[in-house]
PyMOL Python script that loads the backbone (N, CA, C, O; Angstrom):
from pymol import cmd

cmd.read_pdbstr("""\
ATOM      1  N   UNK A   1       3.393   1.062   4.433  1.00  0.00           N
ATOM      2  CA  UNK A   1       4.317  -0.007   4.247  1.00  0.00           C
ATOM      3  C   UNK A   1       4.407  -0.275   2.749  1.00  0.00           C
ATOM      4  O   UNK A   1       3.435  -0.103   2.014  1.00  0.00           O
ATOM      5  N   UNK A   2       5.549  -0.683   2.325  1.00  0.00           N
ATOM      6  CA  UNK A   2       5.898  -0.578   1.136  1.00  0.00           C
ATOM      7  C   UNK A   2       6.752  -1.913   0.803  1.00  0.00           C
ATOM      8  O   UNK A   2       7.883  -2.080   1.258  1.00  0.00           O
ATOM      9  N   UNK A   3       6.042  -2.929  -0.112  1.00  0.00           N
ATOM     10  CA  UNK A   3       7.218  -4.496  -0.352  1.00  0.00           C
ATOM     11  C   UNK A   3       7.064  -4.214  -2.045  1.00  0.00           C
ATOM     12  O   UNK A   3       6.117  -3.978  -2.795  1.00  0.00           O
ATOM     13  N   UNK A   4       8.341  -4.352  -2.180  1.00  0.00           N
ATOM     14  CA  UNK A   4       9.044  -4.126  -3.606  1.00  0.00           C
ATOM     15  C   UNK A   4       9.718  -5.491  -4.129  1.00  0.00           C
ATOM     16  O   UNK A   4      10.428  -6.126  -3.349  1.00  0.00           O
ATOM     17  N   UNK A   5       9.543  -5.862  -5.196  1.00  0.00           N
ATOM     18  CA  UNK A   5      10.351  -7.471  -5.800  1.00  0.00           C
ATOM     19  C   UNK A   5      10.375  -7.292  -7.252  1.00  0.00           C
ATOM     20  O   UNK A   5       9.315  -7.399  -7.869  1.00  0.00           O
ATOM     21  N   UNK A   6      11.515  -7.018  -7.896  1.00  0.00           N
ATOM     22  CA  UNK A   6      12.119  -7.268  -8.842  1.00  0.00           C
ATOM     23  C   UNK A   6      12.409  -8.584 -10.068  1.00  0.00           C
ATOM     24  O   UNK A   6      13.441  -9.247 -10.167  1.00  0.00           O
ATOM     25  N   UNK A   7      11.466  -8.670 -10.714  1.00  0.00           N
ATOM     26  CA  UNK A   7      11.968  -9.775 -11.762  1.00  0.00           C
ATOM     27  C   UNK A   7      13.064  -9.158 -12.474  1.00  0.00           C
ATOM     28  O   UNK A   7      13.209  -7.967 -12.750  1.00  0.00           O
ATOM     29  N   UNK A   8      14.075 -10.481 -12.821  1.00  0.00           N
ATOM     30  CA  UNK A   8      15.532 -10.647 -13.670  1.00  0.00           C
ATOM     31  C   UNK A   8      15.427 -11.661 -13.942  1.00  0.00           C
ATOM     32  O   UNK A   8      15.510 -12.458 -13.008  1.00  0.00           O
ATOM     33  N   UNK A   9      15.244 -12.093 -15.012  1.00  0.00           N
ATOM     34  CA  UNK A   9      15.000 -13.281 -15.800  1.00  0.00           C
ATOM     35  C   UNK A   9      15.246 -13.523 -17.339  1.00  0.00           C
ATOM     36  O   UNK A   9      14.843 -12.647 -18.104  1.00  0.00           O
ATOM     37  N   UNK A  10      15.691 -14.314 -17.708  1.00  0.00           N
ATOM     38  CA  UNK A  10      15.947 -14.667 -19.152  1.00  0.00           C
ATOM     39  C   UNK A  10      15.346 -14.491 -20.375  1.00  0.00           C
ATOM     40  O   UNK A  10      15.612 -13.930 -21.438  1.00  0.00           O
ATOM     41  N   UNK A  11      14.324 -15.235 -19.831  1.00  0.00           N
ATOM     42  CA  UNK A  11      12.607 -15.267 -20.636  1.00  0.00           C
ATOM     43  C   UNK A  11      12.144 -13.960 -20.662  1.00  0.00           C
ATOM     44  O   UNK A  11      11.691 -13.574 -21.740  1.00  0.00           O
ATOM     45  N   UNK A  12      12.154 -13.038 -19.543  1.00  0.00           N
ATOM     46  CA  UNK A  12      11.776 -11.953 -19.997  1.00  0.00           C
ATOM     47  C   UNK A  12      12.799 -10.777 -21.089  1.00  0.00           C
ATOM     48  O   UNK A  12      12.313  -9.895 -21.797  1.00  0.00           O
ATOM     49  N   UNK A  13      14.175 -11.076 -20.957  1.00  0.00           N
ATOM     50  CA  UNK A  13      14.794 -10.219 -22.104  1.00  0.00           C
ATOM     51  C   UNK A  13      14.648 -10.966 -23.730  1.00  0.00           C
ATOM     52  O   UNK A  13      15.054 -10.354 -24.719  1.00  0.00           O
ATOM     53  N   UNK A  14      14.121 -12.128 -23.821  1.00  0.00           N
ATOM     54  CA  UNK A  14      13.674 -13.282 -24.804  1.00  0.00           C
ATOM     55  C   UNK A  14      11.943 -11.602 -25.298  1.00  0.00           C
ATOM     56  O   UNK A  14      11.504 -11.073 -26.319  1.00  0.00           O
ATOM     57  N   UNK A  15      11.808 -11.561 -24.558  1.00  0.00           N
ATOM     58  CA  UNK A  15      10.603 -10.038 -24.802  1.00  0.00           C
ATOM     59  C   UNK A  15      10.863  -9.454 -24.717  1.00  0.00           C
ATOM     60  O   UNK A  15       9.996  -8.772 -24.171  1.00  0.00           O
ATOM     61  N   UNK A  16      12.054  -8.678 -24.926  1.00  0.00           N
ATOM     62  CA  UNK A  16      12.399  -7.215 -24.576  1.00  0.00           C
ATOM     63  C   UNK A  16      12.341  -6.507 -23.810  1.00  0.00           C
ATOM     64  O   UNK A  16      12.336  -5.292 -24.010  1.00  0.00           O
ATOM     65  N   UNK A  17      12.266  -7.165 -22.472  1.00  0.00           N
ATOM     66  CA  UNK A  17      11.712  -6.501 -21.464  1.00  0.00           C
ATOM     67  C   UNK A  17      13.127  -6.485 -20.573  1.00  0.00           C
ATOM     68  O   UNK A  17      13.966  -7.347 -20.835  1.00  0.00           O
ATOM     69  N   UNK A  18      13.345  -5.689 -19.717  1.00  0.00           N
ATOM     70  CA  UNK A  18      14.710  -5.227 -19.108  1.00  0.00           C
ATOM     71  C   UNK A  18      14.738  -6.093 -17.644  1.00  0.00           C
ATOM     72  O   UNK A  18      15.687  -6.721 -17.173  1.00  0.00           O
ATOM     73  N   UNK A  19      13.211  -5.889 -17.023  1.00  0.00           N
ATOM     74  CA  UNK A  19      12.412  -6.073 -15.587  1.00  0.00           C
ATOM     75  C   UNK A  19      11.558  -5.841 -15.182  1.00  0.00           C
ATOM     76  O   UNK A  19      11.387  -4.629 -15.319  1.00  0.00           O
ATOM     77  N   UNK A  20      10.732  -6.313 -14.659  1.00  0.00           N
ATOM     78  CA  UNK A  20       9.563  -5.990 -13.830  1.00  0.00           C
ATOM     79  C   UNK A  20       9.553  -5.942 -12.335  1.00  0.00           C
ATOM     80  O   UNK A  20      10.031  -6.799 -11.591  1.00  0.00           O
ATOM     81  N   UNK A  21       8.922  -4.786 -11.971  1.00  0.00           N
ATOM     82  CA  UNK A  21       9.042  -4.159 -10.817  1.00  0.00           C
ATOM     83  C   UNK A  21       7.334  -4.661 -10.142  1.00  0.00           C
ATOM     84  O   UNK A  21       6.300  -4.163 -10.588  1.00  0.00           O
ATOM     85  N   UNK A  22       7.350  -5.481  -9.269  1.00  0.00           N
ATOM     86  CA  UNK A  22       6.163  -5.752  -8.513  1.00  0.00           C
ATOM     87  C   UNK A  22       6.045  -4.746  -7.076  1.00  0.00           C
ATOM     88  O   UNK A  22       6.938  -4.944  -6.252  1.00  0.00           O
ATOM     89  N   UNK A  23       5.167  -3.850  -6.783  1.00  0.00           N
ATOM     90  CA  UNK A  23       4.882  -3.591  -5.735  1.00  0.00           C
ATOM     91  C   UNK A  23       3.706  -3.251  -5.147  1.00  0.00           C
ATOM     92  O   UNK A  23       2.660  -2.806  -5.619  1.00  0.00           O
ATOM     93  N   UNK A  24       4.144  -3.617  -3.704  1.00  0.00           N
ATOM     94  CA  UNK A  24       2.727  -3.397  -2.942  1.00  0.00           C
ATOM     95  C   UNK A  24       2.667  -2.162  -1.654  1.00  0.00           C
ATOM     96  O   UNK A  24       3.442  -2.120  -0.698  1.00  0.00           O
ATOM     97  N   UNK A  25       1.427  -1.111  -1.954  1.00  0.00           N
ATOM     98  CA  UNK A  25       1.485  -0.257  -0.770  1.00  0.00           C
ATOM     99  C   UNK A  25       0.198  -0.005  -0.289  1.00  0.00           C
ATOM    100  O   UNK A  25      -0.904   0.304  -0.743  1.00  0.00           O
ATOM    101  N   UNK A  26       0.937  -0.341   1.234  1.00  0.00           N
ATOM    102  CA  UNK A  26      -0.365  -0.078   2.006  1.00  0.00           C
ATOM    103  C   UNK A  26      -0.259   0.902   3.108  1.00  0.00           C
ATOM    104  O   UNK A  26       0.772   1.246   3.687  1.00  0.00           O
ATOM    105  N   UNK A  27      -1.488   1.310   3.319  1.00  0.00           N
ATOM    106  CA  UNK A  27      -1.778   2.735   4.065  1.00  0.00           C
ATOM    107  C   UNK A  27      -2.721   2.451   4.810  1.00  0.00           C
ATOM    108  O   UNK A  27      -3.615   1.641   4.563  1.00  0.00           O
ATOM    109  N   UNK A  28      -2.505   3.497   6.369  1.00  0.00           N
ATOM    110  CA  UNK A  28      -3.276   2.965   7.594  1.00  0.00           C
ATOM    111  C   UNK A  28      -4.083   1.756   7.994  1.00  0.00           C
ATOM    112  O   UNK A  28      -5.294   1.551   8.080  1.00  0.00           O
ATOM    113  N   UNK A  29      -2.707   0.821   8.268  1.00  0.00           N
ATOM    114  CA  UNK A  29      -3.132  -0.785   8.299  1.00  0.00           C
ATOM    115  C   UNK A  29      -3.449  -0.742   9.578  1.00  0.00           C
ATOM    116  O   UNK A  29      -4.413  -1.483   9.773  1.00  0.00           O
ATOM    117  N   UNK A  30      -3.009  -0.105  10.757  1.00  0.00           N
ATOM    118  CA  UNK A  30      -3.663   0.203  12.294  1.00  0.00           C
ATOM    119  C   UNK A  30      -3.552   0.965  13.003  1.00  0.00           C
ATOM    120  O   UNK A  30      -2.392   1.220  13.326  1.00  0.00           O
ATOM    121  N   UNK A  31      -4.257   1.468  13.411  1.00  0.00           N
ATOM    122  CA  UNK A  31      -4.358   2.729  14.565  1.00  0.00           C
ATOM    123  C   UNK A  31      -3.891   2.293  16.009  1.00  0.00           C
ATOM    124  O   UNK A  31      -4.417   1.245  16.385  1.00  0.00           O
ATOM    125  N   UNK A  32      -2.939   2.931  16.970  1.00  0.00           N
ATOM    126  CA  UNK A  32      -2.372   2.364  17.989  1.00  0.00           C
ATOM    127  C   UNK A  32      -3.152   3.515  19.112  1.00  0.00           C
ATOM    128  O   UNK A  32      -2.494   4.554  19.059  1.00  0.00           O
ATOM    129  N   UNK A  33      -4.208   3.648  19.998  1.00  0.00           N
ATOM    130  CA  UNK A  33      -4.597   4.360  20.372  1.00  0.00           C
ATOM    131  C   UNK A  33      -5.000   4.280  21.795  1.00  0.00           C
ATOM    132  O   UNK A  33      -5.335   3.110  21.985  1.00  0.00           O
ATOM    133  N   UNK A  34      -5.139   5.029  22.981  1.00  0.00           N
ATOM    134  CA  UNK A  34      -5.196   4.503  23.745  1.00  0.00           C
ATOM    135  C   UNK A  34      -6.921   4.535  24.334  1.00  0.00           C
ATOM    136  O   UNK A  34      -7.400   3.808  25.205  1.00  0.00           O
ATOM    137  N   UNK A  35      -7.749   5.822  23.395  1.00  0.00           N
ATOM    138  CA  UNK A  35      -9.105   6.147  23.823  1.00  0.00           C
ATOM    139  C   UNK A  35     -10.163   5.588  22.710  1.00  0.00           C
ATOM    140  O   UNK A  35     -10.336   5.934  21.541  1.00  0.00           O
ATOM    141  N   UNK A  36     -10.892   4.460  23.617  1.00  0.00           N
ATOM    142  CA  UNK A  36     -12.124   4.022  23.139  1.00  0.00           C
ATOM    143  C   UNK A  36     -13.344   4.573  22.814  1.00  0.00           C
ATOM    144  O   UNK A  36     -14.274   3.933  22.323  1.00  0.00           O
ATOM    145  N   UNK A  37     -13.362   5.963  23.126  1.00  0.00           N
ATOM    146  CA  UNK A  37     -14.506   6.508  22.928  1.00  0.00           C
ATOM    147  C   UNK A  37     -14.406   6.712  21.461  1.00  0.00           C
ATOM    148  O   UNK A  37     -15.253   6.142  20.773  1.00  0.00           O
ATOM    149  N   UNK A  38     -13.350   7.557  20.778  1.00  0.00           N
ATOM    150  CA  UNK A  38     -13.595   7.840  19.229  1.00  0.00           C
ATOM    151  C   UNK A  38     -12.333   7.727  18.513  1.00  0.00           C
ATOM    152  O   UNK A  38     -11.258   7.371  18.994  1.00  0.00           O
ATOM    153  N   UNK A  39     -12.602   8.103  17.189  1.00  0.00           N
ATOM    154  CA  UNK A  39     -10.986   8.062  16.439  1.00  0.00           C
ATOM    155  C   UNK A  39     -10.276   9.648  16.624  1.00  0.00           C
ATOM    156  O   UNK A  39     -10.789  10.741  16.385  1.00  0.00           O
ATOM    157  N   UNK A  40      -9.253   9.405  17.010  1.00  0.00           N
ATOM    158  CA  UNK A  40      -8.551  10.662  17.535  1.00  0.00           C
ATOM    159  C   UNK A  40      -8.133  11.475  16.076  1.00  0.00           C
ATOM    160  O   UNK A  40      -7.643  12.604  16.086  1.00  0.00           O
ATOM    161  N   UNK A  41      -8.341  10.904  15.157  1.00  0.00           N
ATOM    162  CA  UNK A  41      -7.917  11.814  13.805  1.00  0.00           C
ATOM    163  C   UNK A  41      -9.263  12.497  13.125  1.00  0.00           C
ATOM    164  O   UNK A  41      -9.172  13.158  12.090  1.00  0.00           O
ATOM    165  N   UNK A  42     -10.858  12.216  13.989  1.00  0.00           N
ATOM    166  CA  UNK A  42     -11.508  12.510  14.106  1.00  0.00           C
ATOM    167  C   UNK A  42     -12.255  13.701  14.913  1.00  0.00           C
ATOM    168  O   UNK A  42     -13.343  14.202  14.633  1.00  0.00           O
ATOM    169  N   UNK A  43     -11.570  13.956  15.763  1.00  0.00           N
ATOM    170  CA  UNK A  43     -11.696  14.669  16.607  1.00  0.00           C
ATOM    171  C   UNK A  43     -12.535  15.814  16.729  1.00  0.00           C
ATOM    172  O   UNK A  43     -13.265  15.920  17.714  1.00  0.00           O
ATOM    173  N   UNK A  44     -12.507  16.901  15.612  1.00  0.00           N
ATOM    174  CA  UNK A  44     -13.553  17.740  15.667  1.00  0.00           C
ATOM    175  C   UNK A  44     -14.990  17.112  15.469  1.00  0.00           C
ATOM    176  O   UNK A  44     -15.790  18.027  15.663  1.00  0.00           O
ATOM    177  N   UNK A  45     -15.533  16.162  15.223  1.00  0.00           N
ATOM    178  CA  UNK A  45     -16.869  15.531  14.710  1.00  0.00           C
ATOM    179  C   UNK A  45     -16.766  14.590  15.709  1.00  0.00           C
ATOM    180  O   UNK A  45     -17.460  13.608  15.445  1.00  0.00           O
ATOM    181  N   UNK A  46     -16.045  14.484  16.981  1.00  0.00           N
ATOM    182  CA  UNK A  46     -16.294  13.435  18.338  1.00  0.00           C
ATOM    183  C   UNK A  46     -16.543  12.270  17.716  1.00  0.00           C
ATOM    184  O   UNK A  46     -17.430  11.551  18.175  1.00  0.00           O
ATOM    185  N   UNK A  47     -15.828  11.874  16.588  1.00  0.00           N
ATOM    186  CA  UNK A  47     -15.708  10.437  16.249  1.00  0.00           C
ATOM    187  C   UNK A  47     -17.179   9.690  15.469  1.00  0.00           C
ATOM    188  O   UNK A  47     -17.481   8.497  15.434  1.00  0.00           O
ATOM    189  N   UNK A  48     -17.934  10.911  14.875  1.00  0.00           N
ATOM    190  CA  UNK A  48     -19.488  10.543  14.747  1.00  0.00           C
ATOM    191  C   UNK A  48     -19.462   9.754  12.833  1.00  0.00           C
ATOM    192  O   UNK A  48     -20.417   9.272  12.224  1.00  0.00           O
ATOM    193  N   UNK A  49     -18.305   9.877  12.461  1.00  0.00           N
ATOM    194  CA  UNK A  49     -18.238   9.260  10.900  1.00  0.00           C
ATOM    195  C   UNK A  49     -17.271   8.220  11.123  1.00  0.00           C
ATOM    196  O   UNK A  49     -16.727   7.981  12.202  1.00  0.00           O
ATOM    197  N   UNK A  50     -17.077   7.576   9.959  1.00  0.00           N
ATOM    198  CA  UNK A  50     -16.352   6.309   9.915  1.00  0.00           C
ATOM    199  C   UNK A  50     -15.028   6.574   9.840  1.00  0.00           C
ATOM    200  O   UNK A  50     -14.706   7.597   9.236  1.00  0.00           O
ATOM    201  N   UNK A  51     -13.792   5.574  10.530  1.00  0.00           N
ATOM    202  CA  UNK A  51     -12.716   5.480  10.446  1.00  0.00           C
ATOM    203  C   UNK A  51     -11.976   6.091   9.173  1.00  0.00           C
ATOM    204  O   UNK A  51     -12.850   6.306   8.333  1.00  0.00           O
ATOM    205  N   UNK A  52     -11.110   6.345   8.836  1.00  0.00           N
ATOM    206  CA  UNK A  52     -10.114   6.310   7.335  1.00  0.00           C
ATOM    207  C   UNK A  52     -10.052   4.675   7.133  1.00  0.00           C
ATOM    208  O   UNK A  52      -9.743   3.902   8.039  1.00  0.00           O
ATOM    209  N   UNK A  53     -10.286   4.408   6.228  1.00  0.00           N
ATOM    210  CA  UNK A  53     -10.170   2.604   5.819  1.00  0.00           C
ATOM    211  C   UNK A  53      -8.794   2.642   5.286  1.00  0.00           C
ATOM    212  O   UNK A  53      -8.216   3.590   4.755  1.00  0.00           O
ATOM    213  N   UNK A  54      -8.268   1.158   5.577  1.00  0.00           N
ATOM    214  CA  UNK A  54      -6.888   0.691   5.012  1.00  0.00           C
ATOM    215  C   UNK A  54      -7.122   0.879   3.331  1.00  0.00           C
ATOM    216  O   UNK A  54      -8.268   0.750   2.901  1.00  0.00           O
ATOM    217  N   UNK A  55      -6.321   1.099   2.661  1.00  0.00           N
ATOM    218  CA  UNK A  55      -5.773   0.944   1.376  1.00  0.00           C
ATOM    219  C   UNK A  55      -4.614  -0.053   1.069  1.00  0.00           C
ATOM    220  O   UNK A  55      -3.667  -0.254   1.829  1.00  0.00           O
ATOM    221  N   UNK A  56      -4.811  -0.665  -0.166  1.00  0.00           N
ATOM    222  CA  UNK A  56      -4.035  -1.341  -0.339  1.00  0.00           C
ATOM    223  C   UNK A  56      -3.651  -1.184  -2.484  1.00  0.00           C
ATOM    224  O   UNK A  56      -4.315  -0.961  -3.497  1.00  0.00           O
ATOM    225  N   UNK A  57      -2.694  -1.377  -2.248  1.00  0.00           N
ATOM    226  CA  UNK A  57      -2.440  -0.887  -4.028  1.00  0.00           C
ATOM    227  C   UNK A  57      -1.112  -1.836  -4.731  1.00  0.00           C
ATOM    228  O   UNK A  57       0.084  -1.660  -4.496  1.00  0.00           O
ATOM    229  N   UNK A  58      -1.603  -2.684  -5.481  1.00  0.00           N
ATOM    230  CA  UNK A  58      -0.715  -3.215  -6.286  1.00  0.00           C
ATOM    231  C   UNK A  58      -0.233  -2.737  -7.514  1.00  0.00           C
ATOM    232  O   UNK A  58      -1.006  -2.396  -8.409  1.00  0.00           O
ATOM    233  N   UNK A  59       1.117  -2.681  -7.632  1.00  0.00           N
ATOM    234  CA  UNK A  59       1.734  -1.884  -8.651  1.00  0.00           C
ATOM    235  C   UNK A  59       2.761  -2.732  -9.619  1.00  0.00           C
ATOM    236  O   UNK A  59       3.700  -3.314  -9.076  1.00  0.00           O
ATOM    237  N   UNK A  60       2.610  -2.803 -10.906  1.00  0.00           N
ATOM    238  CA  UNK A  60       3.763  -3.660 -11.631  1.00  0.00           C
ATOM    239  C   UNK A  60       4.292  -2.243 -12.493  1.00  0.00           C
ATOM    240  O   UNK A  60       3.574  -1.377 -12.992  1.00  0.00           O
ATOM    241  N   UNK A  61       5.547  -2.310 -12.487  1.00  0.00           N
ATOM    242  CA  UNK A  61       5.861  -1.739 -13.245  1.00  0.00           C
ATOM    243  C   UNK A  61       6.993  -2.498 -14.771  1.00  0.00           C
ATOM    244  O   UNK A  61       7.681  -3.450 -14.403  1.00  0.00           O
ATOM    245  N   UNK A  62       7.128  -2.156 -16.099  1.00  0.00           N
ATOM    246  CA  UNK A  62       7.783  -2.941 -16.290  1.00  0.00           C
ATOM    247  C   UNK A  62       8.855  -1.937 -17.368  1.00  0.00           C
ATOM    248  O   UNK A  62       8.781  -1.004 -18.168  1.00  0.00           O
ATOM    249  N   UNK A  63       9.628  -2.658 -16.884  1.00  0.00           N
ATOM    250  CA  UNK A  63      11.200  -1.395 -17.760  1.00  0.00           C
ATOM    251  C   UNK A  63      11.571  -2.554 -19.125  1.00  0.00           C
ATOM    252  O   UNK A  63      11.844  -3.754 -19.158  1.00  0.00           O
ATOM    253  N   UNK A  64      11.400  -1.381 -20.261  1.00  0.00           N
ATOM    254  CA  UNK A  64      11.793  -2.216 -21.539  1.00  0.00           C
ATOM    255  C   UNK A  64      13.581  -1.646 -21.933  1.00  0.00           C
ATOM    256  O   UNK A  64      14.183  -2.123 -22.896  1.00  0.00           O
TER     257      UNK A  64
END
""", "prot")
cmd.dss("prot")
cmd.show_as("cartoon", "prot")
cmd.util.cbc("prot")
cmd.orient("prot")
């Protein structure tokens, strides 16, 4: 999932700045599965190590 927001603002061309690009991405926020025994992306190792953990990543970018 991916949320993107754009600053356009006054104050910021007052700095030379064009915009700033805020974003946020996140990766495997939930598994929809129907078997309790293990993680199915696990499968050769019968589920014996830990899940893939969510990620999450904040990103600014800023255009001069």
């Amino acid at each position: 999932m991916t949320v993107n927001y754009t600053l356009k603002k006054a104050m910021l061309q007052k700095a030379h700045i064009s915009s700033i690009d805020l974003q946020l991405v996140c990766n495997n926020l939930c598994v929809w599965d129907s078997e309790n025994l293990f993680d199915p992306e696990q499968a050769d190792k019968n589920g014996a190590v830990y899940p893939i953990p969510a990620t999450y990543t904040f990103q600014i970018y800023i255009n001069l």
